[in-house]
C-alpha positions as CSV (number, residue, x, y, z in Angstrom):
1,X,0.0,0.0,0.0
2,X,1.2,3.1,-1.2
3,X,0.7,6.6,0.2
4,X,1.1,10.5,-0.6
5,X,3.8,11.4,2.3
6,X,3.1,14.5,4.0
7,X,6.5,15.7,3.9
8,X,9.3,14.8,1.4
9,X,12.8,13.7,1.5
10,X,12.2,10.4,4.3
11,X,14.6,8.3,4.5
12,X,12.4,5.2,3.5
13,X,11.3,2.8,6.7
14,X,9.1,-0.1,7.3
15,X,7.4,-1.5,9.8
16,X,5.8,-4.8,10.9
17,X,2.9,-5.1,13.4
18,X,1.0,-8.5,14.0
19,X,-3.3,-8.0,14.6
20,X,-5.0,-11.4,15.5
21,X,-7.9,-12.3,13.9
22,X,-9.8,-12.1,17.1
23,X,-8.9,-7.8,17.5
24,X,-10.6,-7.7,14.1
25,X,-14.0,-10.2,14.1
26,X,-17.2,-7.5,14.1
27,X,-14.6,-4.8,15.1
28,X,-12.8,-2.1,13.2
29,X,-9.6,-2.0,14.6
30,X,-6.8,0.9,13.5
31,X,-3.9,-1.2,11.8
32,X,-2.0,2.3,10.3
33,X,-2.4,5.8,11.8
34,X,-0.4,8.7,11.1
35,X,3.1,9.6,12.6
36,X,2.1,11.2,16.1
37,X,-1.8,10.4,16.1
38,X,-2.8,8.3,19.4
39,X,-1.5,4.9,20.4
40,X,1.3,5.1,17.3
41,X,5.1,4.3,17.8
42,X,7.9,4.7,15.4
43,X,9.5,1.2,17.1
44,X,10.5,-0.8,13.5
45,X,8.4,-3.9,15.3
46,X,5.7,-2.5,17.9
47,X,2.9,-2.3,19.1
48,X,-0.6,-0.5,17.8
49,X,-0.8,1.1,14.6
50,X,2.1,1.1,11.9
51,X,3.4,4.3,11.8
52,X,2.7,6.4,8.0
53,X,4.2,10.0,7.1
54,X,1.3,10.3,5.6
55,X,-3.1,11.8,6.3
56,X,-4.3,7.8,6.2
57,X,-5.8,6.0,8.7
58,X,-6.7,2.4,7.6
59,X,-8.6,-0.3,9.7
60,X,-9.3,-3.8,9.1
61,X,-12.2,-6.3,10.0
62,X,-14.0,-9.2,9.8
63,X,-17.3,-9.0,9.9
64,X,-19.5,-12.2,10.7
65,X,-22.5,-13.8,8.7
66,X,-25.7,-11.4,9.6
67,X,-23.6,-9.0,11.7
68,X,-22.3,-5.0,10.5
69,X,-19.9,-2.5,11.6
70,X,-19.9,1.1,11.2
71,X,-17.1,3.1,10.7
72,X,-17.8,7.1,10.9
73,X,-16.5,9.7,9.0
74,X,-13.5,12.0,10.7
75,X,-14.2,15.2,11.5
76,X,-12.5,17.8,9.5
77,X,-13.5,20.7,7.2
78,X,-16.0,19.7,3.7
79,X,-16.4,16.4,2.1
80,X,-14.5,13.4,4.1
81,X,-12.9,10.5,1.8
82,X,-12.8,6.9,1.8
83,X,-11.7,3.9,0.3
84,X,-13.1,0.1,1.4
85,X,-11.5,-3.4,-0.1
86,X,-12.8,-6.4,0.3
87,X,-9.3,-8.9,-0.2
88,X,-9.4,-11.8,-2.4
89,X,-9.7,-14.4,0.2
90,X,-11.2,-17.3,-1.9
91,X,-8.3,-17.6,-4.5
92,X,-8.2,-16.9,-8.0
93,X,-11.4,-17.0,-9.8
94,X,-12.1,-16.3,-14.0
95,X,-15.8,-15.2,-13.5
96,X,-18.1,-13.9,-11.0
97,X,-16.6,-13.7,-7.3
98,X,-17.2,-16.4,-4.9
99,X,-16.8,-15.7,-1.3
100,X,-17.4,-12.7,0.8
101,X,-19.9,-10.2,0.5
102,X,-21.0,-6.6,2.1
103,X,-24.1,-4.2,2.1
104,X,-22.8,-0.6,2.3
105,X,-25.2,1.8,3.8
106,X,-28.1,-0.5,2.4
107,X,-27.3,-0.1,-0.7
108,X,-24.4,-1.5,-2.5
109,X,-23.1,-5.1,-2.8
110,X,-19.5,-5.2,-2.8
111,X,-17.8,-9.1,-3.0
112,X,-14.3,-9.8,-2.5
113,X,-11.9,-7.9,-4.6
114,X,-14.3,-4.9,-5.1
115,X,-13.2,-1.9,-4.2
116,X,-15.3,1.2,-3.5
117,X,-14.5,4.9,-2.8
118,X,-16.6,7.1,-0.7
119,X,-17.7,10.7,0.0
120,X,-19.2,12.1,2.7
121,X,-19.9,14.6,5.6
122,X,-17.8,14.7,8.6
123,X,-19.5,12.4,11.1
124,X,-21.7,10.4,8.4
125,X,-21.7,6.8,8.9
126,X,-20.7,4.1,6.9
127,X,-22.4,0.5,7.5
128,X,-20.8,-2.9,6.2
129,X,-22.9,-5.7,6.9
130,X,-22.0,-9.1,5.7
131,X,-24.8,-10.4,4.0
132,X,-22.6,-13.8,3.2
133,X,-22.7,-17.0,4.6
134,X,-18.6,-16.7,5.4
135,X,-16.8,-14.1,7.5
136,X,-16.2,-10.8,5.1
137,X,-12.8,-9.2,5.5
138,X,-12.7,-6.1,4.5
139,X,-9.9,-2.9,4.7
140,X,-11.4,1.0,5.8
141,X,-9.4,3.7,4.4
142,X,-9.8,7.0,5.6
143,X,-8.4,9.7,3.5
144,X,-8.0,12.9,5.5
């Protein structure tokens, strides 16, 4: 995953992090934050979120059969942006996906691999509800 730095000339880092499963079933948890938001450390192998010189947050989940989770907009000034992916979790496929699939806002079906980008309102809510028959991973970006 590739972001927009908020400064330039970084020396180029990485950093590993490890979430169980568990952190993430019908929870959003915060997986990459920016450099000095809450709970971040710049420790190469640490814990909380992986550290980004750059204005994303992204959270992961996985949402059980028949269950949701919201994620809200950030507050901020005019439209809010984000991005949700649903990974390829069911291995390669040639036609229609298999696998994993969300309601967004009642309204649109995304499977796995789908991607979807959002606007909205500071403090509007987004609603993923799995309406599979198989846990639904799925990645929240927010795009400050």
């Amino acid at each position: 995953i590739w972001a927009v730095p908020s400064q330039s000339s970084l020396t180029p880092k990485y950093f590993t992090r490890h979430f169980p499963d568990s952190d993430k079933v019908d929870n959003l948890l915060k997986v990459v934050a920016p450099v000095g938001s809450e709970g971040v450390n710049e420790e190469r192998e640490g814990a909380g979120p992986a550290p980004v010189h750059s204005q994303v947050t992204v959270y992961a989940t996985i949402v059980s059969p028949a269950k949701a989770v919201v994620h809200t907009l950030p507050d901020g000034t005019g439209e809010q942006r984000a991005y949700i992916q649903v990974p390829q979790t069911s291995g390669y496929n040639r036609s229609i996906a298999r696998g994993s699939r969300l309601r967004l806002n009642n309204d649109l079906e995304v499977a796995e691999g789908d991607g979807v980008f959002i606007w909205g309102q500071p403090g509007e809510q987004i609603r993923m509800e799995n309406i599979g028959e198989t846990p639904a991973e799925a990645l929240v970006f927010d795009l400050a």
